[in-house]
C-alpha positions as CSV (number, residue, x, y, z in Angstrom):
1,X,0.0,0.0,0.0
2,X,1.1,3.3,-1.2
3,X,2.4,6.0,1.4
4,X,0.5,9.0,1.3
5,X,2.4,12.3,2.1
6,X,0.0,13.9,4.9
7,X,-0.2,18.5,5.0
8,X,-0.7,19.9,9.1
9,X,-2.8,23.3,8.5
10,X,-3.6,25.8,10.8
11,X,-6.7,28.1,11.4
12,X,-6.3,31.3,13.2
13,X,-8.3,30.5,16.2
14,X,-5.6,28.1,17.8
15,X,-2.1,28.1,16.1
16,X,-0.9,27.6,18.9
17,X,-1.8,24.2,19.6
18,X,-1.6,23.6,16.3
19,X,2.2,24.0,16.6
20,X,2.6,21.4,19.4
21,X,0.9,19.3,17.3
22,X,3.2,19.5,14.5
23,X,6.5,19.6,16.7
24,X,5.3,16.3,18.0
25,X,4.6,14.8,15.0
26,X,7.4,16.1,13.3
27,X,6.2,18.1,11.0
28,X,5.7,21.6,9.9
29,X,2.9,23.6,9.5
30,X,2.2,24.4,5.6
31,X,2.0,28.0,4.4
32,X,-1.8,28.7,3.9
33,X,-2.6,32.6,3.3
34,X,-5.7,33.4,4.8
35,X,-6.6,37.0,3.9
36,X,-10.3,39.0,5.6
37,X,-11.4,41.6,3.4
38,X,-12.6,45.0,5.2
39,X,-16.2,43.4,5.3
40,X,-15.0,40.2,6.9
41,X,-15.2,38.3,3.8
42,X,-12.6,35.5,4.4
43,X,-10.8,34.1,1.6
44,X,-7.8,31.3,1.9
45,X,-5.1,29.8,-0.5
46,X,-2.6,27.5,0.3
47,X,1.2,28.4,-0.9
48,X,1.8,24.6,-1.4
49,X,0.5,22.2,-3.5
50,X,-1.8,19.5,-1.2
51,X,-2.6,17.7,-4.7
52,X,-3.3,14.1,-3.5
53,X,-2.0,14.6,0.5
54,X,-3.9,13.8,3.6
55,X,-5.0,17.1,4.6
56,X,-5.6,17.9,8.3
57,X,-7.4,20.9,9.1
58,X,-6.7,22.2,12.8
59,X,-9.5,24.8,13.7
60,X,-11.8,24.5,16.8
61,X,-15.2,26.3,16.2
62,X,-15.4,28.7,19.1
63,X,-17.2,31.8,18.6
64,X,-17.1,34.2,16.7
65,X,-18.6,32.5,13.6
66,X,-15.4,33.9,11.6
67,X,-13.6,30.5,13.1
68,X,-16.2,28.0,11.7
69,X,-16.3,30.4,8.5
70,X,-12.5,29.8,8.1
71,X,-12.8,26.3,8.6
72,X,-15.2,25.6,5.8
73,X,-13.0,27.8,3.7
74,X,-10.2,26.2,4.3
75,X,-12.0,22.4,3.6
76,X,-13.1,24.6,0.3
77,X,-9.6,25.7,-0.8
78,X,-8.6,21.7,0.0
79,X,-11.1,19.9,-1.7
80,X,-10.4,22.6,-4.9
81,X,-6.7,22.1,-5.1
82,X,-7.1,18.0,-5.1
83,X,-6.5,16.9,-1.9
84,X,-6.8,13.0,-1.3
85,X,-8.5,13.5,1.8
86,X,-9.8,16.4,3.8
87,X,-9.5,15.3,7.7
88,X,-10.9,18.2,10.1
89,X,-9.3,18.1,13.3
90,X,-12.0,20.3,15.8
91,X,-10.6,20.3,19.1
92,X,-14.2,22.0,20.4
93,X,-17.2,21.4,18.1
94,X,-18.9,24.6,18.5
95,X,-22.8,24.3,18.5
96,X,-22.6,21.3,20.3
97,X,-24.7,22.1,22.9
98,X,-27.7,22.4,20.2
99,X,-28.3,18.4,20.2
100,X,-32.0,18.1,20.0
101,X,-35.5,19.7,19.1
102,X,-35.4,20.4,23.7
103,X,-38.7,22.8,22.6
104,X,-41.0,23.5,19.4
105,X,-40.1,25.4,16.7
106,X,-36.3,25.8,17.6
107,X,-33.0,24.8,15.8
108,X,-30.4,21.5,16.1
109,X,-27.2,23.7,15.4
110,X,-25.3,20.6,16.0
111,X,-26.9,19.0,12.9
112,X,-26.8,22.0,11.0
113,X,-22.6,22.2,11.8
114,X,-22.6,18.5,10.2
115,X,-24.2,19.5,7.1
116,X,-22.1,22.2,6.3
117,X,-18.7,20.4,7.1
118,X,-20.3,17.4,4.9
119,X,-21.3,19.9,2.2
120,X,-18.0,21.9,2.5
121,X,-15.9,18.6,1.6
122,X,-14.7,16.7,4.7
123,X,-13.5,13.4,4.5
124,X,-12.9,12.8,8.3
125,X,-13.6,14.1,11.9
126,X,-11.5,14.2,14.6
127,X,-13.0,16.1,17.5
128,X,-12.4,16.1,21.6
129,X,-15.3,15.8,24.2
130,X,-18.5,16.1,22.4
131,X,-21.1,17.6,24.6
132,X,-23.4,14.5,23.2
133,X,-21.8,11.3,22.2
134,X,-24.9,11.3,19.6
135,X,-23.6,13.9,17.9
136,X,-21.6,11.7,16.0
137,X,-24.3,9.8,14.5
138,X,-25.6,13.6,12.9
139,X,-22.5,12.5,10.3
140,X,-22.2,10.2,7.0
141,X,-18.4,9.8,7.4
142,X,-15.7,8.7,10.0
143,X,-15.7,10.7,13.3
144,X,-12.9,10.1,15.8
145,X,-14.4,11.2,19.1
146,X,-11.5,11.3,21.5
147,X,-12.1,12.1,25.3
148,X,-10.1,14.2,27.5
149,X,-9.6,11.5,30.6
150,X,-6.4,10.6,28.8
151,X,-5.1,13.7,30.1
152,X,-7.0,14.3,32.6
153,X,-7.0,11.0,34.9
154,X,-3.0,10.9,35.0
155,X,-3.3,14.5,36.3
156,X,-5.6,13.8,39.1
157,X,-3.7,10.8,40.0
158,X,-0.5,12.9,40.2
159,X,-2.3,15.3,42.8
160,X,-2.6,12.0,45.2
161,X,-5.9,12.9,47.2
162,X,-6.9,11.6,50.1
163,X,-10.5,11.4,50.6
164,X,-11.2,12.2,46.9
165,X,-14.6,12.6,45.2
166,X,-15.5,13.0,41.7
167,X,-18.5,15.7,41.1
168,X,-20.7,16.2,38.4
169,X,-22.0,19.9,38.7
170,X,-25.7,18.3,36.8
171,X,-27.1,15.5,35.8
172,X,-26.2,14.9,32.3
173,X,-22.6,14.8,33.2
174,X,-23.1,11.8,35.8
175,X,-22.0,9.2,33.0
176,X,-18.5,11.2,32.5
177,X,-18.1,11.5,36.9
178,X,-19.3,7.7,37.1
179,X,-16.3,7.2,34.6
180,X,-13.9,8.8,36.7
181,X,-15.0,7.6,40.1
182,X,-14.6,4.2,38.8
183,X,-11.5,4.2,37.7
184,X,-9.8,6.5,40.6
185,X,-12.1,4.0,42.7
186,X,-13.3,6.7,44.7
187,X,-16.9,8.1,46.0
188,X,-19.4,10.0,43.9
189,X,-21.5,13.3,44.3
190,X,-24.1,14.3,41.9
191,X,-25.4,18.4,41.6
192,X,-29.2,18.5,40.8
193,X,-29.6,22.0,39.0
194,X,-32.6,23.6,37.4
195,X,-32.6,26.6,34.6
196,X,-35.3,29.2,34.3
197,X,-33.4,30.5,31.4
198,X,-30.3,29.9,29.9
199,X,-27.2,30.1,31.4
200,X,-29.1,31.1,34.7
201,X,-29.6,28.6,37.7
202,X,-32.8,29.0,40.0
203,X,-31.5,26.1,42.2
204,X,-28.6,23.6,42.6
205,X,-28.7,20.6,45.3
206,X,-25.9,18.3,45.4
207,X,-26.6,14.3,45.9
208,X,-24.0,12.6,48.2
209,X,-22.0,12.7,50.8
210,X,-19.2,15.3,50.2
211,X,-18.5,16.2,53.9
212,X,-14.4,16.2,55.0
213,X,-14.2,15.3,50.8
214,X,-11.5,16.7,48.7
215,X,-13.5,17.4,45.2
216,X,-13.0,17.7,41.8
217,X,-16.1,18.9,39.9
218,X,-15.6,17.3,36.1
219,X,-17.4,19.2,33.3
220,X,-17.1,19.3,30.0
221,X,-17.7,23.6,29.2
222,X,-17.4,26.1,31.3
223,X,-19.1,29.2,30.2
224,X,-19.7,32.2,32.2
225,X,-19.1,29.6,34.5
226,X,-22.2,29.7,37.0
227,X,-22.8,26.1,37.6
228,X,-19.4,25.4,38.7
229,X,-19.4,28.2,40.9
230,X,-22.9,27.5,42.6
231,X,-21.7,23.9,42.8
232,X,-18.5,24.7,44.7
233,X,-20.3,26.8,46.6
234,X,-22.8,24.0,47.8
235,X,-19.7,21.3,48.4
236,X,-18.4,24.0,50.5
237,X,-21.4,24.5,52.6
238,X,-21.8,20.4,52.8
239,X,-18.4,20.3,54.4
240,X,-16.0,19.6,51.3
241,X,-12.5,20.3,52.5
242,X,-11.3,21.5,48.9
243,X,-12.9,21.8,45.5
244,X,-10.9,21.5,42.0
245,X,-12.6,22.0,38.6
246,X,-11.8,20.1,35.9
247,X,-12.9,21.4,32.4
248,X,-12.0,20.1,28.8
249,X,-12.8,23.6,26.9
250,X,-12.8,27.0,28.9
251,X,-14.8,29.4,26.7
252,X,-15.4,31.6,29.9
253,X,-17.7,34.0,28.1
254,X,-18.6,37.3,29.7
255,X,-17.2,38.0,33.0
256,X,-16.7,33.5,33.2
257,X,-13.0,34.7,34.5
258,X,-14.0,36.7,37.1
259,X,-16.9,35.0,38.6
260,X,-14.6,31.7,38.8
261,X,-11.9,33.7,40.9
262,X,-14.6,35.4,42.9
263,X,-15.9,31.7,43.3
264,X,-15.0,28.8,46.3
265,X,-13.2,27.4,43.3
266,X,-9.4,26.3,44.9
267,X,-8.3,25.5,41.1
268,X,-9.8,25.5,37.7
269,X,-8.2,23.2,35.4
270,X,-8.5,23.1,31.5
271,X,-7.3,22.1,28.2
272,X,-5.7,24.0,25.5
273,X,-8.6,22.8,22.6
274,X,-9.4,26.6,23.4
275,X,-6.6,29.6,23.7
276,X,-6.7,30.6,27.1
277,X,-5.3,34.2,26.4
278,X,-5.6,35.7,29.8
279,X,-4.0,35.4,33.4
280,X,-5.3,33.9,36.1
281,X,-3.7,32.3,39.6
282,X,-6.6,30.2,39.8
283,X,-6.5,28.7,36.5
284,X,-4.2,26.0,35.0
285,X,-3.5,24.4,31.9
286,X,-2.8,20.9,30.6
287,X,-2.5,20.3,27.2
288,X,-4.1,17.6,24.5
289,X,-1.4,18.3,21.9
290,X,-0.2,14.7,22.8
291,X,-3.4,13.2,22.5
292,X,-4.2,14.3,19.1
293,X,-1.1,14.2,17.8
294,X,-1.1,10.0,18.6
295,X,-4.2,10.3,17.0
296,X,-3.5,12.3,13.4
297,X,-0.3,10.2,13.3
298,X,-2.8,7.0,13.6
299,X,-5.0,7.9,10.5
300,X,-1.7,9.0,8.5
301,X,-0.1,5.2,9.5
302,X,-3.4,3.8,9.5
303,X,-3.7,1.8,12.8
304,X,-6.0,1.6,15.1
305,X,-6.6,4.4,17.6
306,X,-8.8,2.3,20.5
307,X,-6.3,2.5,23.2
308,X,-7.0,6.2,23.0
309,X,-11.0,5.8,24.1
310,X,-9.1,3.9,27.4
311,X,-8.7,5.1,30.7
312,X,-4.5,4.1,31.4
């Protein structure tokens, strides 16, 4: 079987971690001009040829739309100049938390993010942390759904806890906290939380006993961050002796920063799948540069990328 030569791009929301990436792998970053006319209009070209290369695509889909914009762009410009195959590697899947008809007449921007990628030209997907695991299905072609507890579970095992307990800040995350409870064999605590509106909490309970409990609230988003806060605030009250946050994508939107560091919250802990451009003594980050770097070097040598869906 015929080797075939792969091409790393870069977006502009994340070049950053797109150049870990490429260190570990080995390999440079091609030259892609990416040029925004004074309307916004975005336009790319690449300064190589990609004719019959495995082209991976690194671009999470954060806001503003101008990232997702770029990214279909980019798959454009690909599929156009004859690439083999167009592999999009989206460390956060913007619009993921719009998974279902949850009310009449509303959207599924999740579903709507598929179709374009699909229509745009993409061979392959290789994302990090879906906010639903269903979301793959909302695709006709390969999607590599990695999970963060590769690098998060060797970092909680490095803190060595005593009296540890995995929290999940509401009830659609208990399957990801049962996960990690398991395998650090260690107790579990469950928040209870219901919305009036969005992003707004009317009340939070927490389920379990958390009393003389080191805790480490696992999420997968934090936003402007006020479930984590209220949840910290009620292990606190229930006698936890410390509360950690673990997050996979930190889009702390608004004044997210600042309500965490006003917050209970003794750590906040994320990944780089999102640029975390400001300064905090509260925050720290780990990076997933490894993880997807095992994994684009998998598809380019064709072998199987299981072990990576493991906890180690």
């Amino acid at each position: 079987m015929s080797k075939i030569e792969p091409a790393l791009i870069t977006g502009r929301a994340n070049p950053e971690l797109s150049q870990k990436i490429a260190d570990l792998l080995g390999l440079n970053l091609l030259k892609v001009e990416i040029a925004q006319f004074r309307d916004g209009e975005i336009q790319a070209y690449y300064n190589e040829t990609i004719r019959g290369k495995h082209v991976f695509i690194i671009q999470p889909t954060f806001a503003p739309a101008e990232n997702l914009m770029e990214l279909l762009i980019l798959i454009d410009a690909a599929k156009r100049a004859s690439a083999h195959k167009i592999i999009a590697v989206i460390p956060y899947f913007g619009y993921a938390r719009q998974d279902r008809k949850d009310r009449p007449r509303t959207s599924i921007g999740a579903k709507l993010m598929a179709n374009l990628l699909s229509a745009a030209g993409v061979t392959r997907i290789i994302t990090l942390d879906l906010h639903a695991d269903q979301i793959q299905g909302f695709f006709e072609i390969p999607v590599d759904h990695l999970y963060s507890s590769n690098v998060f579970y060797p970092y909680i095992k490095s803190l060595q806890l005593d009296d540890l307990c995995i929290v999940s800040p509401d009830t659609g995350g208990t399957k990801r906290a049962s996960t990690y409870a398991k395998a650090l064999n260690c107790d579990l605590a469950i928040g209870f939380k219901q919305r009036e509106k969005q992003n707004e909490i009317s009340t939070l309970q927490i389920i379990g006993d958390v009393k003389g409990k080191n805790c480490i609230i696992v999420d997968d988003i934090i936003d402007t961050g006020g479930t984590l806060c209220k949840a910290a605030a009620k292990l606190k009250e229930a006698g936890a002796k410390s509360v950690i946050s673990i997050c996979v994508h930190g889009l702390l939107s608004a004044n997210g920063l600042e309500n965490v560091e006003n917050s209970v919250i003794d750590k906040l802990v994320l990944t780089d799948t999102i640029p975390f451009k400001q300064s905090s003594p509260k925050v720290e980050i780990v990076s997933v540069s490894q993880l997807l770097a095992d994994v684009i070097r998998s598809v380019m040598e064709r072998t199987s990328i299981s072990s990576h869906f493991l906890f180690n």
